[in-house]
N, C-alpha and C positions, 0 to 999 in steps of 0.2 A: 447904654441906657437901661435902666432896669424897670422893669413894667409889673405884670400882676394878672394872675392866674386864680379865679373860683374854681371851685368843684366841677370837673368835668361828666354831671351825673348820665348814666345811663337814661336815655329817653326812646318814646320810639311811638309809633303810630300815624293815620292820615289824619285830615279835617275831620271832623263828624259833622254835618247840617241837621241840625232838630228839625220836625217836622211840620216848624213854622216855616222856615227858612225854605223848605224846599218847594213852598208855595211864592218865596218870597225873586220878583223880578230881578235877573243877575242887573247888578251896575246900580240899581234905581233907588240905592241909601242913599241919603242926603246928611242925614246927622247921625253918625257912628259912634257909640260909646263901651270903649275897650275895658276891661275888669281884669288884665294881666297884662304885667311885664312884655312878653313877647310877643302878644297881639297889638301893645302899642310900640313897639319898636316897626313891625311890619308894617301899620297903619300908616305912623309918620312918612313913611320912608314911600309907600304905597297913594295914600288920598290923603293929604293934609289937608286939604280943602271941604273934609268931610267929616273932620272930627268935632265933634260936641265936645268930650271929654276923654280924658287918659286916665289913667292910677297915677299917685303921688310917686312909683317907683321909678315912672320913667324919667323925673327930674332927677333921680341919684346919678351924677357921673361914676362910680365906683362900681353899678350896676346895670346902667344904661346906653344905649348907643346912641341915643336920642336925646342925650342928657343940654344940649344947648338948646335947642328944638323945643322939647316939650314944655318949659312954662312960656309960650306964648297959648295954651291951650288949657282951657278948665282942666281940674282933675276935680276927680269923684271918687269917694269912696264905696265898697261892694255894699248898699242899702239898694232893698227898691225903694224905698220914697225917694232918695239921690238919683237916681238912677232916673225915675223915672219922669222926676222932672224937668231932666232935660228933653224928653219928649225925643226920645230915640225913633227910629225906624229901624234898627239893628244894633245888636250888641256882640261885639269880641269877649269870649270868654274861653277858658283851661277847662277841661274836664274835670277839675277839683276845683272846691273855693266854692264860694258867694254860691252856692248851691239854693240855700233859704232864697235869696233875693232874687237868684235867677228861674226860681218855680213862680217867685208873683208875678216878673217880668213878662214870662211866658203866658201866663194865665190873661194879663192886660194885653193879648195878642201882639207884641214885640217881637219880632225875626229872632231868633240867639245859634251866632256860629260858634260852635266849642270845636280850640284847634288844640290837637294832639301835638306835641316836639318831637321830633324827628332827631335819630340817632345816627345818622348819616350826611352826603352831600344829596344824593340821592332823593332823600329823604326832603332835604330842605329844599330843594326844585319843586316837587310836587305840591307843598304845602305851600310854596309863595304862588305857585302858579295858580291852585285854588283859592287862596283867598282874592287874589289878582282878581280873577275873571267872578267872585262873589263881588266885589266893588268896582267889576265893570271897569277895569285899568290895565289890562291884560300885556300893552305896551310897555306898563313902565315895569309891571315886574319880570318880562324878558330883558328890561335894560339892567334890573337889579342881578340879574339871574349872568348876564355875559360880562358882568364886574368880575363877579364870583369865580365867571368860569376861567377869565382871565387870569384871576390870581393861580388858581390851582394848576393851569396850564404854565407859569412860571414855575412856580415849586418845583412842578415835575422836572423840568430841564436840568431843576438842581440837585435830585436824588442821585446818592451813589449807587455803586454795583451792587455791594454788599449792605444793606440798612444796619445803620447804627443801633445801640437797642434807645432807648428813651423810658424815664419815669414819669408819669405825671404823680408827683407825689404832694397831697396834701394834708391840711392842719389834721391831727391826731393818724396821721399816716397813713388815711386812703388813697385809693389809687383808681386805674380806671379799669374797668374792667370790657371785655371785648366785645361787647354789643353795646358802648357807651359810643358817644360822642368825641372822647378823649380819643378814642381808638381812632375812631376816623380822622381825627383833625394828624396825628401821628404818622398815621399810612398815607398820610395826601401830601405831605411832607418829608417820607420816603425815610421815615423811623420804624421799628418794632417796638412792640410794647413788650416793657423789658416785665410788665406783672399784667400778662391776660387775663388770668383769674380774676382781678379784680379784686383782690386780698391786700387786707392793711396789710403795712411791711415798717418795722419800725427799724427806731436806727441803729441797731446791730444786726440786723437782717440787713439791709440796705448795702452798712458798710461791709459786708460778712462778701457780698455780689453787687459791687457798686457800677450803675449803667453809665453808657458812655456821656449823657444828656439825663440834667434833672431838670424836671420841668415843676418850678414851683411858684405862690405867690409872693406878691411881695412882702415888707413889712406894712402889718394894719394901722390902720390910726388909731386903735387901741386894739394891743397885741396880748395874747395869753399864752400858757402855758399849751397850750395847743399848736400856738404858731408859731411860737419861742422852737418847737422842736425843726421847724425848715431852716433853720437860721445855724444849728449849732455849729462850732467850732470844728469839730471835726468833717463837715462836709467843705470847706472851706478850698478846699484842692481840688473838689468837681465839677466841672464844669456845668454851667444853670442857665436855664431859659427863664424869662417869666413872661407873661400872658395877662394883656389886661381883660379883668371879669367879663367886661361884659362882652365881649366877643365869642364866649364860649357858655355862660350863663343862661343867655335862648340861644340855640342854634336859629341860624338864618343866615341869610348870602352874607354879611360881615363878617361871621365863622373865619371866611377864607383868611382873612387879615393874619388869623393865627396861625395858620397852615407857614404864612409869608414869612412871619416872626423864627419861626422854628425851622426854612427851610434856608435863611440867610448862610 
């Protein structure tokens, strides 16, 4: 079966709580409106029963984990007037983005949790378990959290002695570099990354040191001269992983899937 792999970027940080939020009663949101991809991924999966609105990203299956889930839920776009009329008591937001909207929101006394992405597993424990206990659900993201730990505890039984190297290689021949995401989904799966650095590597570099495992995406739905280059002719003989986006596009306890994928 051939699946589909985004950009494994380099991410990394905790929660941050604005210094509404830190006034604000853990659990006691009632209408929660997410302004990124990977706050509504958590959300869903976390308090559905608590969502006001999502972004239009998390109906993209190509990008979302969420993607059958989220249109039974408004989406909103990053305005505060959107925003704000859905009469939030808290807002999920990224440290980038909706910046404008998120200074009026703040201003009309609105809670706003801005969550950092995590470049780790490590990482993604902390950040579910945070937002967890900000929505007062502390249970279900332990039940999210021993899925996770599950998968990664199979993977493990399946690493060899010696780790294979592995590429994550993608469109215009980036790679991952070792404090990404990439790294870790790789070493949880008992690979080396065969490009630490983190250095494009094109395809006479590649073919010049070809790794035992290419880890690439699929074909697009509309493909360019960029994706065209994962596809050519002469990789034809190596062996490939692919990884669907949205597994690895936010990290969060579904990460593991891909761990599972790669550790088959």
């Amino acid at each position: 079966m051939r699946t589909v792999l985004l950009r494994l970027v380099p991410l990394a940080a905790p929660i941050v709580l604005s210094a509404a939020l830190a006034q604000f009663p853990a659990g006691a949101a009632s209408r929660v409106v997410s302004l990124n991809l990977c706050t509504d991924e958590l959300l869903v999966q976390l308090a559905p029963e608590r969502i006001a609105a999502l972004t239009y990203l998390a109906r993209d299956p190509a990008l979302s984990v969420v993607a059958v889930e989220a249109p039974r839920f408004p989406a909103v776009r990053p305005s505060a007037e959107a925003v704000l009329a859905l009469n939030p008591d808290l807002v999920l937001a990224a440290p980038w983005g909706a910046r404008a909207a998120l200074a009026v929101v703040e201003a009309r006394g609105v809670p706003v949790l801005r969550v950092d992405l995590p470049a780790d597993f490590a990482g993604i424990r902390a950040q579910t378990r945070r937002l967890a206990a900000a929505l007062g659900v502390g249970e279900r993201g332990e039940a999210l959290l021993a899925a996770m730990d599950a998968r990664l505890a199979a993977a493990a039984t399946r690493r060899p002695a010696a780790p294979p190297r592995a590429l994550i290689w993608e469109p215009r021949g980036y790679t991952a570099g070792a404090t990404s995401l990439g790294q870790a989904v790789l070493e949880a799966a008992g690979f080396a990354n065969a490009a630490p650095g983190g250095q494009r590597r094109g395809l006479e570099s590649l073919l010049a040191d070809p790794p035992d495992l290419l880890v690439v995406p699929s074909r697009p739905a509309f493909p360019s001269l960029a994706t065209d280059l994962l596809d050519h002719p002469a990789l034809h003989g190596l062996p490939r992983v692919e990884i669907p986006p949205a597994l690895t596009l936010c990290p969060g306890p579904w990460t593991a899937a891909a761990v599972s994928l790669l550790a088959r």
